[in-house]
N, C-alpha and C positions, 0 to 999 in steps of 0.2 A: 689407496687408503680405505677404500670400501670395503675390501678384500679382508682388511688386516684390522680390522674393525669388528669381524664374524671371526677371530682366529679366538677361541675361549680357549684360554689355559686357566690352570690350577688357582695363580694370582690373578689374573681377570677376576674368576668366578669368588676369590675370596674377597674382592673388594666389591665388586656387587653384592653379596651376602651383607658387607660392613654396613653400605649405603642403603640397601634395605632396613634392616636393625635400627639403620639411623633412621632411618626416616617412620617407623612403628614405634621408636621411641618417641619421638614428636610429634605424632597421636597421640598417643598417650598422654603426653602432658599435655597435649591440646584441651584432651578430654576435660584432661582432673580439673583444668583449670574453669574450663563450662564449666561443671559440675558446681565449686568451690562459685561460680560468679552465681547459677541461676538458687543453688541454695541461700544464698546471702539478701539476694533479688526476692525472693520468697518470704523470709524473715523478714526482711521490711515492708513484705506488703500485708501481711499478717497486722502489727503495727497499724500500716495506716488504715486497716480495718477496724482494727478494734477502734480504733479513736475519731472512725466515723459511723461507729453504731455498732461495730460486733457484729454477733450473729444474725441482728438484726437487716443489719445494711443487703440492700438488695445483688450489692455487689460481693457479696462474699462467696460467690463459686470463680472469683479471679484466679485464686490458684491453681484451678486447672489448666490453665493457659500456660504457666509455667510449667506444668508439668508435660504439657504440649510440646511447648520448645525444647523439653529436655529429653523427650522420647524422640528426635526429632537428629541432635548434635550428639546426645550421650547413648553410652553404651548400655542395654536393656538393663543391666544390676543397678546403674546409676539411676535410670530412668525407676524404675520400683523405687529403690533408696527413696529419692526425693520426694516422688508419691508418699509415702509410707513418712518419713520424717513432717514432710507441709502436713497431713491429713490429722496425725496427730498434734502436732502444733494448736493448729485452727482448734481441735477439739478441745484440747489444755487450755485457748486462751477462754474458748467457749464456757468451758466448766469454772475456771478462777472468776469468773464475771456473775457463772452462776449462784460461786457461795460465797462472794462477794470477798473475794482477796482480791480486785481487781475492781479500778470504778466503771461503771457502765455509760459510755457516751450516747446520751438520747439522740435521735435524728427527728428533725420535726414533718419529715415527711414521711416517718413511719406512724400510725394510728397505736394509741398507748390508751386506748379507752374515751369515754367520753369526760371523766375528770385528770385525765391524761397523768395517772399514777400505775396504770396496768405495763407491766414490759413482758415481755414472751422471753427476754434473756434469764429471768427469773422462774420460769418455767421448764422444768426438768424433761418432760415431754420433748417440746418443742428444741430442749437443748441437745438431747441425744439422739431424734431425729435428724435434725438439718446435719449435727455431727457426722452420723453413720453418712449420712446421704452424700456429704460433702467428700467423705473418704472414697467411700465407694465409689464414685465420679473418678475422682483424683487415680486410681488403681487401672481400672477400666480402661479410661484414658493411656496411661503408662503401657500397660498392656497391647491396647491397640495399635497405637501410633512406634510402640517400639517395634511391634514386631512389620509394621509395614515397612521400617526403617530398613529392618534387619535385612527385608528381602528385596528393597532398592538396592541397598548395597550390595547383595549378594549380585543384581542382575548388574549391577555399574559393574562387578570388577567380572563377570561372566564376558561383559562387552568390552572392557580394559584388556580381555586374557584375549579373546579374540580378533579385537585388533594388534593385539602384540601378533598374534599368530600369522596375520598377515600381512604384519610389517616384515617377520622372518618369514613367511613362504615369498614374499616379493624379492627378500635380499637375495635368498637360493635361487631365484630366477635367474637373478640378474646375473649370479657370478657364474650359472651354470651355462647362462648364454653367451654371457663374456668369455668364458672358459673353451668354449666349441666354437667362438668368431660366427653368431649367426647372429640375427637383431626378429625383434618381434615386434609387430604392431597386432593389434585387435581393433578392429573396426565395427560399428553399427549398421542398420540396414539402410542407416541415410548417409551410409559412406563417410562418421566422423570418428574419427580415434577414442578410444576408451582406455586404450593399453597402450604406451611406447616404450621400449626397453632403449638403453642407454646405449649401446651399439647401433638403435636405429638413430637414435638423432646424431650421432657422430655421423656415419656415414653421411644422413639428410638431414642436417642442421633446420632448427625452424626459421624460415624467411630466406635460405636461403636458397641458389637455384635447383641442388638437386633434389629437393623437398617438392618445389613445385613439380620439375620431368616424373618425381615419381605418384603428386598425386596426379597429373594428365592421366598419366598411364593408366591407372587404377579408376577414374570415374570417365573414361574415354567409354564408348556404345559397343558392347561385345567385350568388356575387357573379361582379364582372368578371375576380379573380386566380383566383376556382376555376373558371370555365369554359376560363380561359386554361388550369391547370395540368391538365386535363381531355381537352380537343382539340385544344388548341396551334394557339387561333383567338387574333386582335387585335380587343384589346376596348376601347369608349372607354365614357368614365362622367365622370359631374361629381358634385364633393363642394360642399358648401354649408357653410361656417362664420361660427356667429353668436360673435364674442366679445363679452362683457360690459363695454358702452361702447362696440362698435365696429360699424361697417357690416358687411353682409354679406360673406362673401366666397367667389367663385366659385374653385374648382379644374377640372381638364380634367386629367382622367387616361387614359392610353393606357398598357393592359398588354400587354404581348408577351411570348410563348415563348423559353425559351432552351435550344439542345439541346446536350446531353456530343456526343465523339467517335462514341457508337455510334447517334447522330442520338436517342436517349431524350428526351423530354423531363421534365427535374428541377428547371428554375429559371424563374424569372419575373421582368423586369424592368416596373418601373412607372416610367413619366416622366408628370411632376405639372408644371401652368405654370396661373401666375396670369390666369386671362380675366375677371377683374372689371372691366374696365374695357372691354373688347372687348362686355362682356353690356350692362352699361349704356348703351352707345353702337348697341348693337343694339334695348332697351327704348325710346330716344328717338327711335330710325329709323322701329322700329313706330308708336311712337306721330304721329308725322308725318306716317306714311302712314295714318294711320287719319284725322288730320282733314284730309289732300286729299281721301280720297275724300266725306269729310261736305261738304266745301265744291264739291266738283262735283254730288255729288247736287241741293244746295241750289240752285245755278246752276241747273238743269237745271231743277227745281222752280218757279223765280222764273221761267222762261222760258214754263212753259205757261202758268201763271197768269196772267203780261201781259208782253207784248214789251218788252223794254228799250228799244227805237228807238223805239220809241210815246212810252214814256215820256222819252227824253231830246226827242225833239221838240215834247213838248207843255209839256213843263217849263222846260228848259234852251236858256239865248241864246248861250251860246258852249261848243262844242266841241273841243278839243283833244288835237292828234293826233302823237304824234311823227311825221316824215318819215321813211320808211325808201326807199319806190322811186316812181319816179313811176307808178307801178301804182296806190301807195295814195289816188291823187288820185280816182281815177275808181270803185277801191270804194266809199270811202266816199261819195262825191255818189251811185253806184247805189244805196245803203245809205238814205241820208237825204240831201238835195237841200239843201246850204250853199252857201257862198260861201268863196274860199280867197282869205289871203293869200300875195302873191309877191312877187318883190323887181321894180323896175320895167325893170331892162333887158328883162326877158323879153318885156316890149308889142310890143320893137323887132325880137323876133327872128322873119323869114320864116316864114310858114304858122301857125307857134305859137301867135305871137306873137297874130293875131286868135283864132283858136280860144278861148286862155286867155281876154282877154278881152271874147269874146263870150259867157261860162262867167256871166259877172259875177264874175271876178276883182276882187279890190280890191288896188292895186300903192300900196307903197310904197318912198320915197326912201331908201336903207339909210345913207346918206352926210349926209342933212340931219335935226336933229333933232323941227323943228316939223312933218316929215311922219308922226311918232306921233299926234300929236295929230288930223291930217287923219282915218289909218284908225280910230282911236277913234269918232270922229263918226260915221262911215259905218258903224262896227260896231253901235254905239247905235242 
């Protein structure tokens, strides 16, 4: 399933496209919808400004707090927007209070003079001052807080891309060691696993026995991971596991070094691959070669004792020889002195033709059947 899960075809990729889409779609309307709550949010807090003193009230730099939260969820155009919409708002309610299209709510913990008929909201100064100042905040703000956003986000999906990167380089491990039957572990310099690849816990299940025989092996005094973690040599070792019920079975473990950036060596990888059957295939090789050479000795033995040509010649009335070159005609007669059959053109052919037989060739008709019958006799 894992396998078939990294197979990216055409419609894979065009339904992750979809579900992408889909899912920047609903940002999107995530956004508009902040946006549309913290403008509305703004507007009524404007409102309960004015009607707790306007410009006056010591609380009227509140809206840059919304615009805080909005550089913050919203996208930088929205974040200005709202700046810029609150900033003149605040100003507009500012200035209708100042030319009195708008009633002014006194606050009695502002000072209004000593016959408490002075207001600063009625003062032009003071109104297009606090105004700019309150904008200019409001901007600043947007500004700031957007672009900090901007680059959270930029480093969240830096970090999003990078562990994607190595969720796919882990899966390519895996199918590629699945793929060549080898398992991998990575170990620390206190001998505890950081890396186990999925062939190794198949093979060494955790908790189970051959998990334990093979960390024995491995934190045993002199083993193959501590001389690696030691000199930062390459060590080969074979583990042997008996399961109960089961044939033996061969491991071939090759440890290597693994070194940090300041070339230290801190880590150890071991790659484990099944040669159970490579041993076995090796055990029957040996064993093969062990009875050629018993059965050459024995030749060799059989040969001083009493000559085989002796014995076929004093034994044996016929001989047979595969044909390989006419070479083998005239070993074997130097060999032991027979009579060969040939086929009977060969009587006819020039110079040969007597030599053969003058040999005491026996020729037969290859074409007529009753001349088996003739060589039989003459063989007899």
């Amino acid at each position: 399933p894992r396998r078939e899960r990294q197979l990216r075809t055409p419609r894979y990729d065009a339904m992750e496209a979809h579900f992408d889409a889909g899912g920047e779609a609903g940002r999107t309307m995530m956004r508009s919808t902040a946006a549309l709550q913290l403008n509305l949010d703004l507007g009524f807090l404007v409102v309960l400004l004015h009607l707790s003193g306007g410009i006056e009230s010591p609380l009227y730099l509140l809206p840059v707090f919304n615009v805080l939260l909005g550089g913050i969820v919203l996208t930088r155009r929205q974040c200005f927007f709202m700046a810029w919409v609150g900033g003149l708002v605040c100003g507009g309610a500012a200035c209708a209070e100042w030319a009195r299209f708008i009633p002014h709510f006194t606050l009695a913990i502002v000072p209004h003079g000593e016959s408490g008929d002075v207001h600063e909201a009625y003062a032009v100064t003071y109104t297009t001052a606090r105004s700019a100042l309150q904008l200019g905040m409001m901007l600043l703000t947007a500004h700031f807080v957007s672009r900090l956003a901007e680059q959270s986000r930029a480093h969240e999906r830096g970090l999003a891309g990078a562990a994607e990167e190595a969720r796919t380089g882990r899966e390519l491990l895996e199918q590629a060691l699945e793929n060549t039957g080898v398992g991998l572990r990575v170990l620390d310099g206190s001998l505890q696993p950081s890396f186990v690849s999925e062939q190794w816990r198949r093979w060494f299940p955790v908790g189970a026995g051959e998990e334990g025989v093979a960390l024995s092996q491995a934190s045993a005094p002199g083993s193959s991971l501590r001389r690696t973690l030691e000199d930062s040599s390459v060590q080969r070792s074979e583990l042997e596991l008996a399961a109960p019920g089961a044939a033996v079975r061969t491991f071939a473990i090759t440890t290597a070094p693994l070194h940090d950036p300041s070339g230290r060596n801190d880590r150890a990888v071991e790659l484990v691959q099944d040669v159970t059957a490579e041993k076995e295939s090796q055990r029957r090789l040996l064993k093969a070669s062990q009875l050629a050479a018993v059965g050459e000795v024995a030749g060799k033995l059989a040969h001083e004792i009493n000559n085989p040509t002796a014995i076929i010649s004093a034994k044996g009335r016929l001989l047979l020889s595969n044909h390989i070159s006419w070479i083998d005609i005239f070993s074997i007669n130097a060999a032991m002195p027979c009579r060969f059959v040939a086929k009977a053109e060969i009587v006819r052919w020039p110079i040969i033709g007597g030599m053969v037989a003058h040999s005491g060739t026996l020729f037969i008709e290859r074409g007529k059947r009753r001349a088996v019958a003739t060589v039989n006799e003459a063989v007899q």
